[in-house]
C-alpha angles and dihedrals in degrees: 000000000000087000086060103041093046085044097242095129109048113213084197099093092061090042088050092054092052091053093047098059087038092061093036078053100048099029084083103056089038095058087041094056087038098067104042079053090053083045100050092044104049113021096047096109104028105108102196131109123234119236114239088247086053096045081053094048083052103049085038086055101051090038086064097040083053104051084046092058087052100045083051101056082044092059101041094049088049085055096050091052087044086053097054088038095063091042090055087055098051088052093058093052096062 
């Protein structure tokens, strides 16, 4: 408990785990959100039909945005733990 009041000892790497799997979790409903918002907003007036190899370019497109957005919470949250793992062996050290 000493160790946790004089900050010592971090609660944040379990914390860290738990908000990683709730945005990978949550990063697919919000792209997804996010682009039929893109869609509604500005392709509301537009009057013109998409071709199939267009439709694909699209999908392919957001596929690939999406993956992106999910390699990079993955990184950033690595980063974080590394973060803290490298604080907990310098701690043993002294």
């Amino acid at each position: 408990m000493q160790d946790f009041l004089t900050f010592k000892t971090f609660i944040t790497p379990s914390i860290l785990m738990f908000f990683y799997y709730l945005g990978a979790l949550v990063i697919p409903f919000v792209s997804y959100t996010l682009a039929k918002w893109l869609k509604r907003s500005y392709f509301k007036d537009v009057n013109m039909t998409i071709t199939s190899k267009q439709r694909l370019w699209v999908i392919g497109l957001f596929l690939a945005c999406f993956f992106c957005m999910e390699l990079f919470w993955r990184m950033l949250f690595e980063f974080f733990i590394a973060y803290f793992d490298m604080h907990d062996a310098l701690m043993k050290i002294v």
